[in-house]
N, C-alpha and C positions, 0 to 999 in steps of 0.2 A: 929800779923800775924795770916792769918784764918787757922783753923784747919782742915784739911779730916778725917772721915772715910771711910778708907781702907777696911774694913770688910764688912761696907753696903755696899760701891761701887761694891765688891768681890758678895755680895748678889742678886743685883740688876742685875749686867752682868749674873750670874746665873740663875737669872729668865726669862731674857728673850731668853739665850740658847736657842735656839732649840736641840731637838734630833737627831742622825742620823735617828732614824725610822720615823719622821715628813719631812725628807727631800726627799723623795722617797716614796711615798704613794703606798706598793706594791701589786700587783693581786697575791693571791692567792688560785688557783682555787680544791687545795688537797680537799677541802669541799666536791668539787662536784662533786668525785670521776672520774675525767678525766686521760686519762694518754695519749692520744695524738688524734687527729681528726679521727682515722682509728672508734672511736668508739662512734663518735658522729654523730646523724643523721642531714644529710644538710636542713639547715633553708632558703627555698623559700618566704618566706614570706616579706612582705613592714617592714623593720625593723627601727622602729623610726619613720614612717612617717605617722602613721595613722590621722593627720590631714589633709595632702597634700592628701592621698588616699579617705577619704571621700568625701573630694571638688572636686576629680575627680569622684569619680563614681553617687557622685548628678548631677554635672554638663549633664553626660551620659545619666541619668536615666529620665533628664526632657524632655521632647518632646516638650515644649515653646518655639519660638522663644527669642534671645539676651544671652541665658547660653552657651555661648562662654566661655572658658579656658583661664587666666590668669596662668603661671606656674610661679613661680621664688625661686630661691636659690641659694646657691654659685656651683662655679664650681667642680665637681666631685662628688657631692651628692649622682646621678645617678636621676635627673628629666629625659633625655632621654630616659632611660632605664625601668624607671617605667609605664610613659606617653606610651609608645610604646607597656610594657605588657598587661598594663590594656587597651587600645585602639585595640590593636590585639586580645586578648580575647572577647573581646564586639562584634568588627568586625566581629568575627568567628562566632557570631549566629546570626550578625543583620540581615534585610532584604534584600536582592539581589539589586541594583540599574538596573535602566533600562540604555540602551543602548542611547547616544545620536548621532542623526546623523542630515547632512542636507543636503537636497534636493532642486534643482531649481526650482526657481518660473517662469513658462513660460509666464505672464502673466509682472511680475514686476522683470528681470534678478537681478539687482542690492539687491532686498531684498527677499535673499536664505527661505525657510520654515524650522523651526525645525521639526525635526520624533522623538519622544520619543519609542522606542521599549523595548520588555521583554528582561532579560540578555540574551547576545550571538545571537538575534533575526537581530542585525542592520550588523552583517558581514555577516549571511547567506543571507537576503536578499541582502545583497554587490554582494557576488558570484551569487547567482541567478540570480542578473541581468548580473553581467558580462558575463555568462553563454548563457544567453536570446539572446547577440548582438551578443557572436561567434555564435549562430548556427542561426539567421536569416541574418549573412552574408553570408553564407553557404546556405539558403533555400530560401532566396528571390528571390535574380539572378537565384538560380535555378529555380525557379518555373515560373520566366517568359520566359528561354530559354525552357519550357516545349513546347510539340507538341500543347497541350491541349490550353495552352494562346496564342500561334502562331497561329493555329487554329481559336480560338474564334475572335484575331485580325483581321486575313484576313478576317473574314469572316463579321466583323464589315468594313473592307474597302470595302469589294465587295459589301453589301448592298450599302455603300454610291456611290462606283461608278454609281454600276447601277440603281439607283433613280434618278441619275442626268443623266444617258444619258434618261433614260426612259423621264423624262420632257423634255430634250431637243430634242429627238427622236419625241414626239408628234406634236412639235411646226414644227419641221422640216416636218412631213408627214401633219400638216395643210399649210405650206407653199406652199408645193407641189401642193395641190390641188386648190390653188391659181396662180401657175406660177413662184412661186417663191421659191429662194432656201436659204437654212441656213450653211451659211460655218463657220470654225472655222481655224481664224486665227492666228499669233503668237499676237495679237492685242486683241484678245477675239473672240466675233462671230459679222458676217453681212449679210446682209440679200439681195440679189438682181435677177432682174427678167431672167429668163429662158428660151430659146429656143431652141429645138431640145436637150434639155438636157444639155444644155452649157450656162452658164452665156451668158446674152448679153452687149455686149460693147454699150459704150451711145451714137455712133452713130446708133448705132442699133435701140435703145429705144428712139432715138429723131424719127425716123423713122414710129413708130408707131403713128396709130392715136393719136386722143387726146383725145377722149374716152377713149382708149383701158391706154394711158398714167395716165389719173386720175385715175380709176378701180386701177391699179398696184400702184400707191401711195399710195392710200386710204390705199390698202392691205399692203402697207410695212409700213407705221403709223398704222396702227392696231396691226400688230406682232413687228413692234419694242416697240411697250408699252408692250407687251404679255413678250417679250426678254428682257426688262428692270426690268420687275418685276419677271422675273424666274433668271436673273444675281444676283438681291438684294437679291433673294431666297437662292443665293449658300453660302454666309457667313454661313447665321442662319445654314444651313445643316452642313456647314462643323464645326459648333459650336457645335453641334448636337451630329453630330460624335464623335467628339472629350471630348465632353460630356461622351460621351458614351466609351471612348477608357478610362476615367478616371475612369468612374463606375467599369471598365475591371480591371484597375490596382486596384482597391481599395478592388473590391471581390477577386483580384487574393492575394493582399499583407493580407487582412483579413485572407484568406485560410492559409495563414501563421503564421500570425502573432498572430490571436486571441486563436489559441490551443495552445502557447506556453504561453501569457499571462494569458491562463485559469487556467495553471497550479499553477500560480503561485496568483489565487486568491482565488483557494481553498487551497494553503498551506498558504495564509496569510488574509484569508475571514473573520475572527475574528477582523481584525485592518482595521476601518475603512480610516485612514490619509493614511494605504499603499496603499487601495483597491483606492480609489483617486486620489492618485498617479499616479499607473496603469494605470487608465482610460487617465489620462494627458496623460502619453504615449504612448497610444494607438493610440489616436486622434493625436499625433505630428508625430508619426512614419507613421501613410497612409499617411498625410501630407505630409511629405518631404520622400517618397522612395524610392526617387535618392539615400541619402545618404547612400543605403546599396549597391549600384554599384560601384565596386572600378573602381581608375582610372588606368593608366599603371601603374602607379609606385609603387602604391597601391597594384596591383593584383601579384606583387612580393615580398610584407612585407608577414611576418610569421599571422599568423589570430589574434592569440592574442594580437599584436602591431595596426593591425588594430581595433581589438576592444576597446582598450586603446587612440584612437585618440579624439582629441577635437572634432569632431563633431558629436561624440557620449557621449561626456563627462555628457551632460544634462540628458542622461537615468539612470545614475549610483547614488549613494547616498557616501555622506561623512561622514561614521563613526569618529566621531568625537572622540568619547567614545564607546571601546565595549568593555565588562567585559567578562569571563569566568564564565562557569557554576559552578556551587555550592562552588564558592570564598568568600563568605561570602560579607558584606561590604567593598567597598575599606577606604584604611589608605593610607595616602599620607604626604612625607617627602620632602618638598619644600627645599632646600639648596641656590636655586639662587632665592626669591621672589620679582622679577620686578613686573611692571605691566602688562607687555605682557604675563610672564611665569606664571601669575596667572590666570587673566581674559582674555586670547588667544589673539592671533592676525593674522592676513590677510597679506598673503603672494600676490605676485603680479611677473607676467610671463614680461618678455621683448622678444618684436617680434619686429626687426627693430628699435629699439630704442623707442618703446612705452610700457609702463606698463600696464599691462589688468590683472584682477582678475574676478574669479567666485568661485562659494558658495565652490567648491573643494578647493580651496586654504585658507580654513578657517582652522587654526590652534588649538587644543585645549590649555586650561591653568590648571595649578594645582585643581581650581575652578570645571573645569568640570571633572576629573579625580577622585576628591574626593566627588563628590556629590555624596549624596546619604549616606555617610560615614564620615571620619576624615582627618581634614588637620590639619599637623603641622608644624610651622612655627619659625624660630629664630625673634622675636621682634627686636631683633638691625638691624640685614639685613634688615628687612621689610621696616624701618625706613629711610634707607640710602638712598632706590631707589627711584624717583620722580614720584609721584602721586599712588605708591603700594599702601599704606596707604588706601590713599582715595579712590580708585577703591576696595579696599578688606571691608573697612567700606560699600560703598555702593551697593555692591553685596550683603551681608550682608543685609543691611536696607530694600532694596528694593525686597530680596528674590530672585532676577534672576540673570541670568551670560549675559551683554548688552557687545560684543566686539565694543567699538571704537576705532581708530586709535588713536598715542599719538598725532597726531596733531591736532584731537580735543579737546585734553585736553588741550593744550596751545593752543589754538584757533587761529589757525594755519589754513588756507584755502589750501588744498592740493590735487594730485589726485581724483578724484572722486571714493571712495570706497563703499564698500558693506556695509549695516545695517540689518546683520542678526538679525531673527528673536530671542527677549530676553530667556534662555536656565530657568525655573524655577528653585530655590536652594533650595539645604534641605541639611546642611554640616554642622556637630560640627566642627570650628573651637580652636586648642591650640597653642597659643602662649607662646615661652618659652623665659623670660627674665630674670631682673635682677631687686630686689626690689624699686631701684629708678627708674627703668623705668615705672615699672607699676605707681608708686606714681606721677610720672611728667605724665605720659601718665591721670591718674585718677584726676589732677591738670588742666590741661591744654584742655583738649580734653572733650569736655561737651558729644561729644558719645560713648565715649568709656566705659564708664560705663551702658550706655543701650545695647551696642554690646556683654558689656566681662562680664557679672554680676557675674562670679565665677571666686574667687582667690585661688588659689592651692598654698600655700607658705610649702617651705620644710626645715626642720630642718638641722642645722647642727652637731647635738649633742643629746644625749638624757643621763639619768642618767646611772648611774654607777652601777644598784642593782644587788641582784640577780638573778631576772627573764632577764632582759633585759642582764648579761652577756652571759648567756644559749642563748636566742636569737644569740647573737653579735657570741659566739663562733660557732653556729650553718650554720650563715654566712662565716666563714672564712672555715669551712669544705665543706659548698657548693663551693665559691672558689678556694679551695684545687684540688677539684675534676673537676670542669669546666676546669681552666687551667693546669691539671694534672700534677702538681707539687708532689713535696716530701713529705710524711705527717708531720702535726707538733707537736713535742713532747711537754708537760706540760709548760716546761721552757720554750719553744716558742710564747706557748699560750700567756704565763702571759706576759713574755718583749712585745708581740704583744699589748693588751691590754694595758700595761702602754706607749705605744709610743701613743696609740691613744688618750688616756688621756692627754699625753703634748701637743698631738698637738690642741687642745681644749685647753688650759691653766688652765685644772680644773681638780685634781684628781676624781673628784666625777662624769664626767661625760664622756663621750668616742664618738670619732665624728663619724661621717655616710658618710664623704669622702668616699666613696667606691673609687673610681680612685686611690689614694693614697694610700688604702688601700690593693689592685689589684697588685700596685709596689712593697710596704714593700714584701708581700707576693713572688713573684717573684721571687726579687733578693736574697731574704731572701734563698730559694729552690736553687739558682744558686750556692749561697756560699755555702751550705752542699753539692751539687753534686759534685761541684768543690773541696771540701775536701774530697771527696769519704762517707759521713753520709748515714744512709740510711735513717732518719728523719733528719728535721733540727730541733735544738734547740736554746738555748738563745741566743748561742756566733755567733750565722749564720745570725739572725736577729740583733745580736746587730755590725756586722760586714756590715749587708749590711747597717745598718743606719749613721755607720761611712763612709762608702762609697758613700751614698748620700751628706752629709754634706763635706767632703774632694773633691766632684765634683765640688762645688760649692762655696768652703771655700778659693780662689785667690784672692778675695778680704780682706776681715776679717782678713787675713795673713799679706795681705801687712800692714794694720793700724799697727795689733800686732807688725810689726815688726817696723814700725817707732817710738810705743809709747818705744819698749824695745832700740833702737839706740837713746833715748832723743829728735827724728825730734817732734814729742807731748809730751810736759812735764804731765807726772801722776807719780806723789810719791806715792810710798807704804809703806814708812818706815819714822819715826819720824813725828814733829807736825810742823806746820804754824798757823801762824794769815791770819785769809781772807780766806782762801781758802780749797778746799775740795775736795773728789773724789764722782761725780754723775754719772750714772750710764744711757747710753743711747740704744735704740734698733733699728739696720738698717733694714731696707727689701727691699730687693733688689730681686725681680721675685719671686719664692718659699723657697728663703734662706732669714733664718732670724736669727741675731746674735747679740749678745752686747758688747760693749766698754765700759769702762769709761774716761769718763770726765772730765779736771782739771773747777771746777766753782769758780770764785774768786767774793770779794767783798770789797767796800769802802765805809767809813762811816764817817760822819763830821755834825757840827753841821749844821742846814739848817731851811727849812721851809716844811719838812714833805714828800719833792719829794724823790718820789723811781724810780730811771732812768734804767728803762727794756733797756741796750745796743743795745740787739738783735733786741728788738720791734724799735727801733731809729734809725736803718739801714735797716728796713724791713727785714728782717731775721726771727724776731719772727712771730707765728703763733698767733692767736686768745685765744687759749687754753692756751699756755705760758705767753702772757700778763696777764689774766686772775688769773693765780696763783702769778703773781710778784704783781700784783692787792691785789688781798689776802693777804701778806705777810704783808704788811703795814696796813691791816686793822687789823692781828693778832696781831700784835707789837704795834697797839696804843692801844687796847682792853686789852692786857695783862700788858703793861707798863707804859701805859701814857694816863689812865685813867680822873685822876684830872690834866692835866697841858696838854700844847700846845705840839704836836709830832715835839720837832725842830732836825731833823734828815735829811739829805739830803745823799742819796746813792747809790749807781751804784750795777747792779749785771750783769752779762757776762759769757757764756760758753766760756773759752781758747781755742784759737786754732779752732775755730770751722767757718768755710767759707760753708756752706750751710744753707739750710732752718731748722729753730728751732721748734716742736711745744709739744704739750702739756703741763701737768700740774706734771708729773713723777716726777722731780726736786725740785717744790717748799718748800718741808719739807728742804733736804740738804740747798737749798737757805735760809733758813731762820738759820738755823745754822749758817750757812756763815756771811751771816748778823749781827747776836750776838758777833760773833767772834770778826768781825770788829770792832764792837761799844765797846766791853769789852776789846781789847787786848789780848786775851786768845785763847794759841793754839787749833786745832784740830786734831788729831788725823790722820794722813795719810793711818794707813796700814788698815782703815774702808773704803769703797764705802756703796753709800747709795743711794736707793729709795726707792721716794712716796709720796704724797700728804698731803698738809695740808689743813683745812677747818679755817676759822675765832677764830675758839674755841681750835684751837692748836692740833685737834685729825688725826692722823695720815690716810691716805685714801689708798685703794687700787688701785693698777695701772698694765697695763697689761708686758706680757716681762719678767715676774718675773726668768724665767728656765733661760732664754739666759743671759739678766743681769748681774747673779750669777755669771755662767759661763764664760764670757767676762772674770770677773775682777781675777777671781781664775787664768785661764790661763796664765793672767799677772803677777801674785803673784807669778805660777809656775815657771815661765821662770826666775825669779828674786829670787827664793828660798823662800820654804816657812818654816815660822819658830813661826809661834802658832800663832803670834797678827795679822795674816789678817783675814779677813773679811767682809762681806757684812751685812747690816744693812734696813730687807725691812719692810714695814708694815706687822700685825698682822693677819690679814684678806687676806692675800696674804698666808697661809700659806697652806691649805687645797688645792692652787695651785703648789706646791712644786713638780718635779718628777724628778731630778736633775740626772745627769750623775753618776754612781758608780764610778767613780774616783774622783770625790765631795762628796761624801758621806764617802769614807772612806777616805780621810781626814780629814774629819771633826771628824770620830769614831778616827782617831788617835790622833786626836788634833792640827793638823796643821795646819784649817782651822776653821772657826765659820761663823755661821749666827743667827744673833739675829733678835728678830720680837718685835717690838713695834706698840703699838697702841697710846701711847700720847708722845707729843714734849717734855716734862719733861723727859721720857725713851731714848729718843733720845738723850737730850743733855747730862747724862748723859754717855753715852756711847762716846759719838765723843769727851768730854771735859774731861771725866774723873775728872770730879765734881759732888758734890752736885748741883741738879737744884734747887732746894728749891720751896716750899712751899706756895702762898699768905696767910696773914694775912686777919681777917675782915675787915679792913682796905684798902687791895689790896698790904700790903708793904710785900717785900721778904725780908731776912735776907741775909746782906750785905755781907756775905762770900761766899754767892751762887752763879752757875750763875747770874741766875733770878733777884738776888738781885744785881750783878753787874752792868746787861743792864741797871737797872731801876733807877740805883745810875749816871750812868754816863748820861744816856737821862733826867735825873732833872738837872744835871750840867749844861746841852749845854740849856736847856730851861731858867735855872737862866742867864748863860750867855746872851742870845737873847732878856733877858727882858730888863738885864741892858743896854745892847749896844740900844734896842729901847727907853730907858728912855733916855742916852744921848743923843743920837739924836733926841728925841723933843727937851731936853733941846738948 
């Protein structure tokens, strides 16, 4: 019968004890002579993220086209928060953007002119013009009901009258003196001979010789040619006139028109596209000078509704873009980035069931809002909308802002719309994403790396020292103070500090969650008021973290309570063959918690197949095959060196109906395993994770806090009584920040956690054996585990030879 030692075994479990002070790695900050935030100064500063802050302010500082912003890191970091400082900062001294506006082309309606003006420059000249039309609706009509144009008119019809009778007047005193007279009838004028001063009737004029009859012909062919070509005469005259009655309106509407547009060329005499402008409307307003005569209905609207009418609409300019004066650079926070809400789009009037557009109904986009400045943008929205993308890359590329309709983008024939004229860019673009985005965006999108050439990636963590706690604590006083909370006393500090630590999973390092940090904070302030403190301290933070996890702990409960009614069998007391307690982590939304696992195993003699159950139903993951993978490569490498691996074996998480992954398991798994193959209990009131590699050396795996705590809770609820414990790798230890009710259990002895780094420490522990030793040779000594596995996997191999010798035979 094999012998133990009791004493080494006693030694061995001793070694790898951990401490209760290894099990809560604690902050404290007495060193640094703190005694609560009232007397520490608030730390403004980028803390932890001076790599993300440099690739911003390069990005800033280059004036190249394509150093467009890439942002990404997890959520709560604070990338919005920083991106918005540093970009509002820069803003505040850049240069002024000019004003964009658009104005009709009289020449080609359909494609509007851009006006590029100085800031605040595109609204005054708005008002001015608007200005311009109420008061020449007001001076026009007046000035042609003046006496003076009334006047100059009549006096333009009375020439024309009397040039025309004067020509007619002479032809009639030459008729006369011929016999003949010139009448004017409703017909025009005719001509015929006279007697006694009285037309003669043609029996009269047949009466006459026929001398006398020729003579008076002649003479009436003569002046009816005279009377034919003074008739042809009256058009041109009254063309003349009328000529002339337009020169009347044109100096009368100048007289108006040009001292009000004077004024406004010496307030905008510097910009030649306005002065331009101007003149356009100069020459369109004598043009058309009906349109400042209202009609009835007209001459009863208020003046400003008339000057707002479409058919004045073409003298006015479309700010498209005005900035305010000494605003610095505009910053612009896109939330909805379509395509239209980027690069604008064209609105369209229905009159009668018809759609008409002009340059006024040209809409801006975030594009023209931010030019000049910064647009920030969420990469995943951008992403979602059809053809955003593409329209924000080739504003970008091409350096202008070109509005087409979407249904030229799907090449779609539709409406006949405007093609204003393209708006130039000059915009740092920051896109704020998530690191696979940009990698698949920097993968797949051959422009997106000439568009975004700076990636601004933001930490989620930095070290634990002690320059960077001064920081970190400097932080939580400016917090203090922004959301004018409670102050927080020493004890506060430190528990604050160690939660940020767990939630990193590293005592060594403290995360940069501001967001979550912002809450701890919060509620933390709400539990001391709420107990009347006038600081909060440990027990207010460590209250409101239990009341985060108790918000969110309906699920976790329920398990707990099926594993404690037997609905999931986990033993925590005495030993089995086969089986074992592993150790799993859920996350479920921001709650994350551990369970254990019953993992069973069977084992027979075979040809070397190691059957992953989970991977055979598709349940396992990549990561979990991977280590069952392993497991068989550890066992031929350690056992079955010189002869054939004839083992055939199942391994299975119990109980278990969802998706399986990773590699956390395969160390307990291979425990498991041995068991099976040796017969030899394990140990029930142990849970155990973590990893094993080819070479048997124990690996570290994440979940380590929650894990512990899953299976403690269980052990509690069942009484605990010294021999439970958890069993993780060694290198998981330094991530330890364990609840104070795990800790001192463990100071009292009611609980344990041992940390191993090789599978020899491991089996040990779960077997409560010698693991033994290889020889030069590779042989274990047959009382050991080691030496068991390796006695009974030569057995099932002698077996397999002979069963294959009889069957050649």
């Amino acid at each position: 019968m094999d012998t133990l030692n009791p004493q080494s075994m006693d030694a061995d479990m001793h070694e790898t004890l951990l401490k209760p002070e290894q099990l809560r790695h604690r902050c404290d900050l007495e060193a640094l002579g703190i005694t609560s935030t009232t007397d520490i100064t608030p730390d403004y500063s980028v803390l932890g993220q001076s790599r993300a802050l440099d690739a911003i302010q390069f990005a800033i500082g280059m004036d190249h086209p394509g150093y467009n912003i890439f942002v990404s890191g997890s959520t709560g970091v604070g990338k919005r928060e920083l991106v918005s400082r540093i970009v509002s900062a820069e803003a505040a001294s850049g240069e002024e953007p000019s004003d964009c506006c658009y104005i009709h082309n009289f020449d080609r309606p359909n494609q509007p002119f851009k006006l590029i003006m100085p800031r605040g420059m595109g609204q005054n000249l708005h008002e001015d013009l608007r200005k311009l039309i109420e008061v020449l609706l007001l001076r026009v009509p007046a000035q042609f009901k003046s006496d003076e144009y009334r006047n100059q008119l009549q006096q333009l019809n009375d020439e024309f009258q009397a040039r025309e009778e004067q020509n007619f007047k002479a032809l009639g005193q030459k008729a006369r003196e011929s016999g003949i007279t010139l009448m004017r009838t409703p017909g025009g004028y005719t001509l015929g001979p006279v007697r006694d001063g009285k037309l003669m009737t043609p029996d009269q004029f047949n009466q006459l010789p026929e001398e006398e009859r020729a003579r008076i012909k002649a003479a009436v062919d003569e002046l009816n040619e005279e009377l034919t070509e003074l008739v042809h005469e009256v058009p041109k005259m009254h063309q003349e006139h009328q000529a002339r009655i337009r020169e009347l309106e044109q100096e009368t509407t100048q007289g108006v028109i040009d001292p009000a547009l004077n004024n406004l060329r010496q307030k905008y005499g510097s910009h030649t596209e306005v002065l331009d402008f101007l003149d356009t409307i100069h020459q369109d307003m004598i043009e058309n000078v009906d349109d400042f005569f209202p009609s009835e209905e007209e001459e009863r609207a208020p003046l400003h509704k008339r000057a707002r009418s479409g058919k004045f609409r073409r003298y006015q300019i479309n700010v498209l873009v005005g900035h305010e004066k000494n605003g610095g650079a505009p910053v612009v926070y896109e939330d909805i980035p379509s395509y239209q809400n980027l690069i604008g789009r064209i609105e369209y009037e229905a009159h009668f069931g018809t759609l008409s557009t002009d340059f006024s109904l040209i809409q801006p986009g975030a594009l023209h809002r931010a030019n000049g400045g910064y647009l920030v943008v969420d990469a995943q929205k951008l992403l979602s909308f059809p053809f955003a993308w593409e329209g924000l890359k080739r504003a970008l590329r091409n350096r202008e802002i070109r509005i087409d309709p979407l249904e030229k983008m799907y090449g779609i024939s539709g409406t006949r719309s405007l093609e204003p004229e393209p708006v130039p860019l000059n915009v740092r673009v920051v896109l704020i994403g998530d690191r696979r985005l940009y990698y698949l965006l920097k993968h797949y999108d051959p422009e997106f790396t000439t568009l975004f050439k700076v990636y601004a990636d933001f930490a989620e963590g930095f070290d634990r020292d002690r320059e960077n706690l001064q920081g970190y604590i400097g932080l939580i006083a400016m917090l203090v103070r922004e959301e004018g909370l409670t102050h927080f006393d020493r004890s506060a500090l430190e528990a604050v500090i160690e939660h940020s630590s767990r939630q990193m999973d590293d005592s060594e390092k403290l995360s940069l969650n501001r967001g979550q940090l912002i809450d701890l904070l919060r509620e933390s302030s709400f539990w001391a008021l709420r107990q009347g403190a006038s600081q909060t301290g440990r027990s207010h933070v460590q209250k409101a973290i239990e009341q985060q996890r108790y918000r969110s702990s309906q699920y976790s409960e329920l398990l707990q309570q099926q594993i404690e009614r037997g609905t999931l069998i986990v033993n925590t007391s005495g030993s089995a063959v086969g089986q074992a307690n592993g150790l799993s982590v859920f996350q479920l939304g921001d709650q994350r918690f551990g369970k254990p696992s019953r993992i069973s195993a069977t084992a027979r003699m075979g040809t070397g197949r190691m059957l992953d159950i989970e991977r055979e139903i598709k349940l396992g993951g990549p990561l979990h095959s991977k280590g069952v993978m392993i497991l068989g490569a550890c066992i031929g490498a350690r056992y079955a060196r010189n002869q054939p691996l004839s083992l055939n074996a199942s391994l299975v998480f119990e109980q278990s109906y969802g998706p399986v992954d990773g590699d956390s398991a395969s160390a307990i798994e291979l425990c498991v395993l041995l068991s099976a193959i040796t017969g030899l209990p394990l140990k029930q009131s142990f849970a155990v994770t973590g990893s094993i590699n080819q070479h048997g050396e124990i690996q570290a795996i994440g979940g380590v806090n929650e894990k512990i705590e899953g299976f403690f809770e269980l052990c509690c609820s069942r009484g605990l009584d010294g021999s439970h414990g958890v069993i993780i790798p060694a290198s998981n230890e330094p991530h330890l920040i364990l609840s104070e009710e795990v800790v001192d259990a463990c100071r009292e002895g009611q609980f344990s956690i041992h940390a191993v780094s090789q599978l020899d420490q491991l089996i040990e522990l779960l077997f409560g054996r010698e693991a033994g030793a290889a020889d030069r040779e590779g042989r274990y000594p047959p009382s050991t585990v080691n030496g068991m596995v390796q006695l009974q996997l030569s057995d099932w191999a002698e077996q397999a030879r002979k069963l294959a010798a009889k069957g050649d035979d």
